[in-house]
C-alpha positions as CSV (number, residue, x, y, z in Angstrom):
1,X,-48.0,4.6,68.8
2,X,-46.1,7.6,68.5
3,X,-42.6,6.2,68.9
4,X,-43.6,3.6,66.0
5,X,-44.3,6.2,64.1
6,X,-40.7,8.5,64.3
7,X,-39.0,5.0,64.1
8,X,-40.6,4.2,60.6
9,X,-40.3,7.7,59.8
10,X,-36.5,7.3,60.9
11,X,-35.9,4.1,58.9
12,X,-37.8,5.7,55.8
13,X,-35.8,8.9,55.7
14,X,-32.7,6.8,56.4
15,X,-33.6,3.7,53.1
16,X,-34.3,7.0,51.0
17,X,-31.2,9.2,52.1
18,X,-29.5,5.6,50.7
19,X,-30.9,5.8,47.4
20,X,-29.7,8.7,46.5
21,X,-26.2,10.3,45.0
22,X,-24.3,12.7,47.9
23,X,-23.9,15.3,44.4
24,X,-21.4,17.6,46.1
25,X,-19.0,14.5,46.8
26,X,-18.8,13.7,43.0
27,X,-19.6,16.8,41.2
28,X,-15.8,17.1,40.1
29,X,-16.3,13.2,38.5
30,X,-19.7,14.2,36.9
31,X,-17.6,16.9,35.5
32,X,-14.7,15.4,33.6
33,X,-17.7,13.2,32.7
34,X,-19.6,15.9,30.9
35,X,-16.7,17.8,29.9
36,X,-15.6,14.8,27.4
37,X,-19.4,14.3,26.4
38,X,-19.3,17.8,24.8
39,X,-16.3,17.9,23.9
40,X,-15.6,18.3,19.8
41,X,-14.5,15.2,18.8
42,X,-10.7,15.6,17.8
43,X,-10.6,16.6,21.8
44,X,-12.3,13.3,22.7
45,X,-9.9,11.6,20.8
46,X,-7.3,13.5,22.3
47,X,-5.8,12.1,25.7
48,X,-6.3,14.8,28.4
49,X,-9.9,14.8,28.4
50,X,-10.3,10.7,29.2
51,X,-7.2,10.9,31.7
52,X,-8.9,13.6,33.9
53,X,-12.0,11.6,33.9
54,X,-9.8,8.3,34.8
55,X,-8.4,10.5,37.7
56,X,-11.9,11.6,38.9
57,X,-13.3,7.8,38.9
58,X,-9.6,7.0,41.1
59,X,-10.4,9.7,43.4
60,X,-14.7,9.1,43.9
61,X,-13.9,5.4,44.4
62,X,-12.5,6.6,47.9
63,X,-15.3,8.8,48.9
64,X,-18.6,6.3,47.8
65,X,-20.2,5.5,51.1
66,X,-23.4,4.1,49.5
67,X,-24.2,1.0,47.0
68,X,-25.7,3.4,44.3
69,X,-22.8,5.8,44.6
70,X,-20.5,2.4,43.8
71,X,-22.7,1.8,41.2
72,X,-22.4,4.7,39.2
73,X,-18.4,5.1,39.9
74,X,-19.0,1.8,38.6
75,X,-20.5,2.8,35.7
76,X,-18.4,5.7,35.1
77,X,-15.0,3.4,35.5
78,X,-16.7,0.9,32.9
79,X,-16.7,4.0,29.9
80,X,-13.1,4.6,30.7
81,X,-11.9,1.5,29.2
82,X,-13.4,2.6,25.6
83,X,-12.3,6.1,26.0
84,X,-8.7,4.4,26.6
85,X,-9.4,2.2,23.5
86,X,-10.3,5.6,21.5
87,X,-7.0,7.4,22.6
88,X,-4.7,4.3,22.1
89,X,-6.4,3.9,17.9
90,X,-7.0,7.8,17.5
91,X,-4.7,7.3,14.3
92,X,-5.5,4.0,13.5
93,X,-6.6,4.3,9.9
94,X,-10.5,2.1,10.8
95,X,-11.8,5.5,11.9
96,X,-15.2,4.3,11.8
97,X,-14.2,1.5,14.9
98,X,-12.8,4.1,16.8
99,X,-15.9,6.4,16.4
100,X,-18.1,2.8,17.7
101,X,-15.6,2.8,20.6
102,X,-16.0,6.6,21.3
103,X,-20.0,6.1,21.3
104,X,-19.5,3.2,23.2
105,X,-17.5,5.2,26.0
106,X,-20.1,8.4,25.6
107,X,-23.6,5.6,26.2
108,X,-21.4,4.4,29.4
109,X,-21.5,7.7,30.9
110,X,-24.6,8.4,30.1
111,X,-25.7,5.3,32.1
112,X,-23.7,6.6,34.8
113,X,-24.8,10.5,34.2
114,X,-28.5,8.9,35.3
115,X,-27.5,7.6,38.7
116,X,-26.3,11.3,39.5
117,X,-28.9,13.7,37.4
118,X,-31.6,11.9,38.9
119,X,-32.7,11.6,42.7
120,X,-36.1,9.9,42.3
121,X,-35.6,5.8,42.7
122,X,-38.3,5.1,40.1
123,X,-37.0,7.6,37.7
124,X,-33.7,7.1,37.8
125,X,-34.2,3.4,37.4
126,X,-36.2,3.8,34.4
127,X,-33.5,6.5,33.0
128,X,-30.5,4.0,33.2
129,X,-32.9,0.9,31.7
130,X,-33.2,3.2,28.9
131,X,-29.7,4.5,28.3
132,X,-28.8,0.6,28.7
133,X,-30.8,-0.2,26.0
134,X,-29.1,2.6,23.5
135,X,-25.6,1.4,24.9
136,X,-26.6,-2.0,24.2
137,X,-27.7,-1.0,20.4
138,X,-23.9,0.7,20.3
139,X,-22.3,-2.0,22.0
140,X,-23.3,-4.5,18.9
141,X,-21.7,-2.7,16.3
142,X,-17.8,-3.6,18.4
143,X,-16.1,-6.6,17.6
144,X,-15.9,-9.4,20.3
145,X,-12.4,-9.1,20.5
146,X,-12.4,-5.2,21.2
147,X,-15.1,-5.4,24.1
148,X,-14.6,-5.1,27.7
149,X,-13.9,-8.6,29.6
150,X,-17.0,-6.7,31.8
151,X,-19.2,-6.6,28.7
152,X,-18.0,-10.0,26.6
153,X,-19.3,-12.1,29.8
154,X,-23.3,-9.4,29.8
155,X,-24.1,-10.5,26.1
């Protein structure tokens, strides 16, 4: 009985070691992430902020070993195509579009700030569910035309 027991032990500890994010492996992308989140927005719409985020999402694509760490490089690599749309029209006189694109870009990472703030499963589920919902609210307000192949296809 006792070997059934370490073995389930084993595989639990093993299915919940999978569920979670390896921080220390991503803290530089969660970083860049957070840096452009606070950031006052003439430096979001600035360039240097959203390229060292694109070069953190290059660099954690190597080093995710897991399905949920995919996921949320993933998610993270889905906000910089916004962020890229906000650099590009920074002087594009629609200012209003661009600040949709830039909220946009700022719900993504939030979705993908969940999958690394929080190590709980359940919680973590429920966090992104919820910060989909608010990027799906932001998402409306961009013209067909303007959205991600990624996010014309979700509708």
């Amino acid at each position: 009985m006792k070997p059934i027991l370490a073995l389930l032990a084993l595989i639990l500890a093993c299915s919940c070691a999978q569920q979670t994010v390896d921080r220390a492996k991503f803290e530089k992308l969660y970083r860049a992430a957070q840096a452009v989140e606070e950031a006052p927005l003439e430096k979001q719409l600035g360039g240097s902020l959203i390229q060292q985020l694109q070069i953190e999402c290059a660099v954690a694509r190597t080093l995710a070993s897991t399905e949920i760490e995919s996921e949320m490089i993933q998610a993270y690599s889905s906000a910089e195509y916004y962020l890229e749309m906000v650099s590009i029209r920074r002087d594009n006189p629609e200012f209003k579009l661009t600040v949709d694109l830039l909220n946009v870009g700022l719900s993504k990472i939030k979705v993908a700030d969940a999958y690394y703030e929080y190590s709980s499963p359940g919680v973590r589920d429920s966090m992104i569910e919820l910060r989909k919902k608010r990027l799906r609210d932001v998402l409306q307000k961009i013209p067909e035309s303007l959205r991600s192949p990624r996010d014309s296809k979700a509708k």
